[in-house]
N, C-alpha and C positions, 0 to 999 in steps of 0.2 A: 669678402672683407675679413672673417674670420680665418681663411688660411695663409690671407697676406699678412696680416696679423702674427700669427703663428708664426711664418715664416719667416718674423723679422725680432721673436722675440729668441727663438731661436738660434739665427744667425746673430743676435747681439749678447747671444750667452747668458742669458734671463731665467735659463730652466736651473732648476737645482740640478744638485748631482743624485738624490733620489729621486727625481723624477727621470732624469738619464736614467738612474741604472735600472727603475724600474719597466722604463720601455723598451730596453736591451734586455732583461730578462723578456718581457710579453714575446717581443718577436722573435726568438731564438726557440720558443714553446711553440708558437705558432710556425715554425718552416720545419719543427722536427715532431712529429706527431710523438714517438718517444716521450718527449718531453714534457710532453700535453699530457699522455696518461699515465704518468710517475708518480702524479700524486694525484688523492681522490678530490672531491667535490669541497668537500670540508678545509681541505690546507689550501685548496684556491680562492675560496671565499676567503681565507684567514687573509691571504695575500694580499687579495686586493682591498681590503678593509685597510689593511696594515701601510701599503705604499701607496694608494691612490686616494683614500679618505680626503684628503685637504685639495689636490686635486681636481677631483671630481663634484666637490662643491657641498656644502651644508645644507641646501634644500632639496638636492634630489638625493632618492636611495641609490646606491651600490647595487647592482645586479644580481641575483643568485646563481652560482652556475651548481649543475644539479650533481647530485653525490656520482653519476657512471655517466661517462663522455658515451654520444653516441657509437665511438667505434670497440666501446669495450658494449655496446646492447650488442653490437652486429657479431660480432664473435660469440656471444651466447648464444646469438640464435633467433632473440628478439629481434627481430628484423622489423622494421617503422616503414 
């Protein structure tokens, strides 16, 4: 029910244009790893405090994502 939902609030043009451009930035990050590690922990956290706050709802937390993406451990050496 929730992605019919979605899917119709969607196709009836109910998102903002920061919620658009904020999911057109996420997946452009997400199919180019690049993009992924261009900024640290700290400016992605700023991000999505910054675009997804109202979003993502006023009783849950925002996620932390941590200051070194795993493929910048794996190139150290840090291997998990």
């Amino acid at each position: 029910m929730l992605l019919l939902n979605r899917r119709d609030a969607v196709s009836e043009g109910l998102a903002s244009k920061a919620e658009k451009l904020g999911w057109l930035g996420w997946k452009r990050g997400m199919l180019k790893r690049s993009l992924m590690d261009f900024v640290g922990g700290k400016m992605k956290n700023f991000l999505m405090r910054t675009f997804f706050r109202k979003s993502w709802g006023k009783y849950r937390e925002m996620p932390e994502v941590a200051e070194k993406s795993f493929s910048k451990l794996w190139k150290e050496g840090k291997r998990l």
